[in-house]
Rosetta silent file (secondary structure, phi, psi, omega in degrees, C-alpha in Angstrom):
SEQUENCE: XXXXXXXXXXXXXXXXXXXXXXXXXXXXXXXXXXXXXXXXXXXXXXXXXXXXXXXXXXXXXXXXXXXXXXXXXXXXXXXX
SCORE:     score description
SCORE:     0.000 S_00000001
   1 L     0.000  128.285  171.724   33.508   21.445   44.884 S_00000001
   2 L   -76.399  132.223 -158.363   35.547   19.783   42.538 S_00000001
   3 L   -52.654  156.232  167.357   36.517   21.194   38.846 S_00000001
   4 L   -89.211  174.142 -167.374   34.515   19.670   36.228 S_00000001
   5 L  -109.116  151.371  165.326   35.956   17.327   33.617 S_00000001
   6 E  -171.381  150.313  172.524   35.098   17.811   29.990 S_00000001
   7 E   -95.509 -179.056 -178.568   36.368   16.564   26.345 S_00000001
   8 L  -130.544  109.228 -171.195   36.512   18.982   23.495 S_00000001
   9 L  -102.409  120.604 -169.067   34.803   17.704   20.079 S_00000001
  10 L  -113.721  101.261  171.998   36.696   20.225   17.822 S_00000001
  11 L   -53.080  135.886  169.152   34.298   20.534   14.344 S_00000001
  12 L   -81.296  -10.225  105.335   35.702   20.331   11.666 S_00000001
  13 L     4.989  -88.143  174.822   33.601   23.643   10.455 S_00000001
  14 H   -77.063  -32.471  172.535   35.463   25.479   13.369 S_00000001
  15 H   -64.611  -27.096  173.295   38.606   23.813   13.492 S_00000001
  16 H  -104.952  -25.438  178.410   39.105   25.449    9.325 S_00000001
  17 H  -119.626    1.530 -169.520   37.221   28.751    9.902 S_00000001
  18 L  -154.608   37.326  147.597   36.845   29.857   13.271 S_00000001
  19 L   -10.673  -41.608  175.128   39.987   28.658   14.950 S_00000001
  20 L  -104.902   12.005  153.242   40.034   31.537   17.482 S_00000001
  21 L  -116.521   12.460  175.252   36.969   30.938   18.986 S_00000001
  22 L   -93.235   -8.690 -174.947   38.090   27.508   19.794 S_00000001
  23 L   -76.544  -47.540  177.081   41.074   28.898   21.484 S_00000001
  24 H   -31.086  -70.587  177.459   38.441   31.202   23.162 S_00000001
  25 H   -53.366  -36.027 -164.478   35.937   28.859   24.174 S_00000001
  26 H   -82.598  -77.052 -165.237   38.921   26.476   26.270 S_00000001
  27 H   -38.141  -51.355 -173.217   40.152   29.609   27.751 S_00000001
  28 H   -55.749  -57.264  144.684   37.138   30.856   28.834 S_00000001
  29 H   -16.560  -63.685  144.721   36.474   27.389   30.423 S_00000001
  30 H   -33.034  -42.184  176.795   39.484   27.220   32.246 S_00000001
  31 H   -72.740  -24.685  159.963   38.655   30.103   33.601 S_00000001
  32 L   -85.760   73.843 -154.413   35.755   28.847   35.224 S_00000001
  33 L   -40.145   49.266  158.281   37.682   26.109   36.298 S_00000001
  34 L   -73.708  135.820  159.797   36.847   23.548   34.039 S_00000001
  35 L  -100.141  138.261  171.780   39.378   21.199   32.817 S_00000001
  36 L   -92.747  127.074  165.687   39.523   20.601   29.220 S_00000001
  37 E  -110.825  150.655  169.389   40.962   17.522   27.288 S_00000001
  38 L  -160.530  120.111  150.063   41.174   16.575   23.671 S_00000001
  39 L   -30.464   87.274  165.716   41.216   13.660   22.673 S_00000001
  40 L   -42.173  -34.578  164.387   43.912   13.408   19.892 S_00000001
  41 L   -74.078    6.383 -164.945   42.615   10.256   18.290 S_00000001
  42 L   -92.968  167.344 -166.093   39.439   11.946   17.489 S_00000001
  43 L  -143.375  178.711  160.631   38.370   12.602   13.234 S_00000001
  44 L   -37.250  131.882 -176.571   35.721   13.900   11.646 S_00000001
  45 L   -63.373  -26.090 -144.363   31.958   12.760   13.539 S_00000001
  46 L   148.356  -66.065 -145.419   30.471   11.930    9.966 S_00000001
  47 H   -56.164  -61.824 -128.793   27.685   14.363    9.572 S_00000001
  48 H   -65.426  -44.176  178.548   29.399   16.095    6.602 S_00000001
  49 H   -70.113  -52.863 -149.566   29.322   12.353    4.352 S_00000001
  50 H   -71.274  -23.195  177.040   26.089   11.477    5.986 S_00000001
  51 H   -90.714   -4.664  173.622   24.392   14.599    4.719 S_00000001
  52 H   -84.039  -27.778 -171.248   26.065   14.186    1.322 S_00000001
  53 L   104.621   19.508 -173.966   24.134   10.319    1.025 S_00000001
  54 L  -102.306   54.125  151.350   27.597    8.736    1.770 S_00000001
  55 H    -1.830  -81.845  167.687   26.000    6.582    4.466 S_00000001
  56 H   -53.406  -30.181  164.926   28.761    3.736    5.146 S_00000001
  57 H   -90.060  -14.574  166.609   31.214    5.909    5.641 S_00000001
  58 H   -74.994  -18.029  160.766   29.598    7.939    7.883 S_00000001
  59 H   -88.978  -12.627  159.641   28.821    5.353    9.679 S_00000001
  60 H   -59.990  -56.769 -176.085   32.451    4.469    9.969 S_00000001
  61 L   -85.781   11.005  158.088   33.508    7.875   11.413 S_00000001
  62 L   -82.676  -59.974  164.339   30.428    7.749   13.527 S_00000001
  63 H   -22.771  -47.152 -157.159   31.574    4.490   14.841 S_00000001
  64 H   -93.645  -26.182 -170.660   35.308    5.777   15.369 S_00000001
  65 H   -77.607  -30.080  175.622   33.842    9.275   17.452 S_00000001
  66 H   -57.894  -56.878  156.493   31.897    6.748   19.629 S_00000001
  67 H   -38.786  -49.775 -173.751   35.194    5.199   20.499 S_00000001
  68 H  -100.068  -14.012  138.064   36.693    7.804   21.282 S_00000001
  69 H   -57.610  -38.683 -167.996   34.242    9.579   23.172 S_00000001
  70 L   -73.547    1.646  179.228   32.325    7.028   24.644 S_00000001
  71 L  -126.450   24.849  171.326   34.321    6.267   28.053 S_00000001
  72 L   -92.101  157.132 -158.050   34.359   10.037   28.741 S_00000001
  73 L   -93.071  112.808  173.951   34.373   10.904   31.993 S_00000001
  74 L   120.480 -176.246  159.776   32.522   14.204   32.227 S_00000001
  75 E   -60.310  145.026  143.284   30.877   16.465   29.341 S_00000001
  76 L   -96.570  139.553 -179.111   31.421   16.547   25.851 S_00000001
  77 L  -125.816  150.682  174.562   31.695   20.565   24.602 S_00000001
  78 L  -126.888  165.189 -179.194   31.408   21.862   21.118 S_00000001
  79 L  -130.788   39.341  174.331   31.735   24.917   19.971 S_00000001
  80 L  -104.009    0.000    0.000   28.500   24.302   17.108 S_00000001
C-alpha cells in the first residue's frame, strides 16, 4: 500500500500558541507513514477578518488558501 500524501494547513491560532503540537502532530504522522508537505506560499485562511465583519478581505485570503490548496493531491490536515 502506498504512503498517503497530505498538506499541512498550519492555523494561525496554533502556529502563535501551540507550536509544539504542530511539531507533534507531523511527527506522529510520519510515523504512520504519512508524508507531510507545507505549502510555503500559504497565509492566513480568512476566518479571523471574516468573523470580525471584514468581509473583502477575507474573501481575498480565502481566495489565496484556495490557490494554494486547491490542486492538492491527497488530504488537507489541521491541527483545529
Amino acid at each position: 500500500m502506498a504512503a498517503a500524501n497530505v498538506q499541512l494547513f498550519i492555523t494561525c491560532l496554533a502556529e502563535q500558541f501551540f507550536p509544539n503540537v504542530l511539531k507533534g502532530m507531523v511527527r506522529l504522522l510520519e510515523q504512520l507513514g504519512v508524508r507531510v508537505a507545507f505549502p510555503r506560499e500559504q497565509t492566513c485562511c480568512g476566518q479571523p477578518f471574516f468573523n470580525s465583519g471584514y468581509r473583502a478581505q477575507a474573501r481575498e485570503m480565502a481566495i489565496k488558501w484556495l490557490d494554494v490548496f486547491g490542486g492538492t493531491d491527497g488530504g488537507i490536515v489541521s491541527p483545529s
